[in-house]
C-alpha positions, 0 to 999 in steps of 0.5 A, spaced: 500 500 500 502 507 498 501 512 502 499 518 497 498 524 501 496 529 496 491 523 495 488 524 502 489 532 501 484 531 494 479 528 499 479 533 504 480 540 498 473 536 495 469 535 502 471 542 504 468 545 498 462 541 498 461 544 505 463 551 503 457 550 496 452 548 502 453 553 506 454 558 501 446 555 499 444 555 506 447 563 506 443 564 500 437 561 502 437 566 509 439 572 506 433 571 501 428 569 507 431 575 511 429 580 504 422 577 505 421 579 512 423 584 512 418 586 505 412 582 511 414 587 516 415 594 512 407 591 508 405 590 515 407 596 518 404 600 513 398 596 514 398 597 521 399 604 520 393 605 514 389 600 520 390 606 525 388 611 521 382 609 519 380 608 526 382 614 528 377 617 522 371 612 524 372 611 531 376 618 534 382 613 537 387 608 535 387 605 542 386 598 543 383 597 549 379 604 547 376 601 541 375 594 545 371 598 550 367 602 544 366 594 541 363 592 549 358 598 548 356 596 541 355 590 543 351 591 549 346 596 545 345 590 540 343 585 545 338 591 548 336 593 541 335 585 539 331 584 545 326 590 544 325 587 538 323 579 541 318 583 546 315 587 540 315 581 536 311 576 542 308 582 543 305 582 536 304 574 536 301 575 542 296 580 539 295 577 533 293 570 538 288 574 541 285 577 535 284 570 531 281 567 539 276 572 538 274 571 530 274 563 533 269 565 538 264 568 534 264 564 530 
């Protein structure tokens, strides 16, 4: 057996450039992903900025536990409004039950 060390130094040249072209990809593939997040962050803040001036405009304030607070009132006006609206509605089944037993009745 001859022992050939530019043989061995070949294999050593071949693995680390094997391991600097992964590397170099892996690199790549980072400073590609870094673009994309920092183009999500830049389109989110811009949304985020357009989001708070539109709820300047309609509600006066961009503040969450703010809008939170005006969200909790809205809902509670609706439940009142939803059940003004079921009384009235039994009140009318009720009338409209009254009327039909009076027809019933004289018959």
């Amino acid at each position: 057996m001859i022992n050939n060390p530019n043989q061995t130094g070949t294999n050593r040249d071949s693995t680390v450039e094997q391991e600097l072209n992964e590397l170099r990809h892996h690199y790549e593939q980072l400073r590609d992903r870094k673009v994309r997040t920092e183009q999500d962050v830049a389109n989110l803040t811009a949304q985020l900025e357009t989001l708070k001036q539109q709820a300047m405009a309609e509600y006066g304030t961009s503040d969450i536990k703010e809008l939170q607070t005006l969200l909790e009132e809205k809902r509670l006006q609706n439940e009142e409004v939803v059940a003004k609206y079921r009384q009235h509605i039994q009140q009318i089944q009720a009338d409209l039950a009254s009327v039909e037993n009076a027809v019933e009745g004289g018959r």
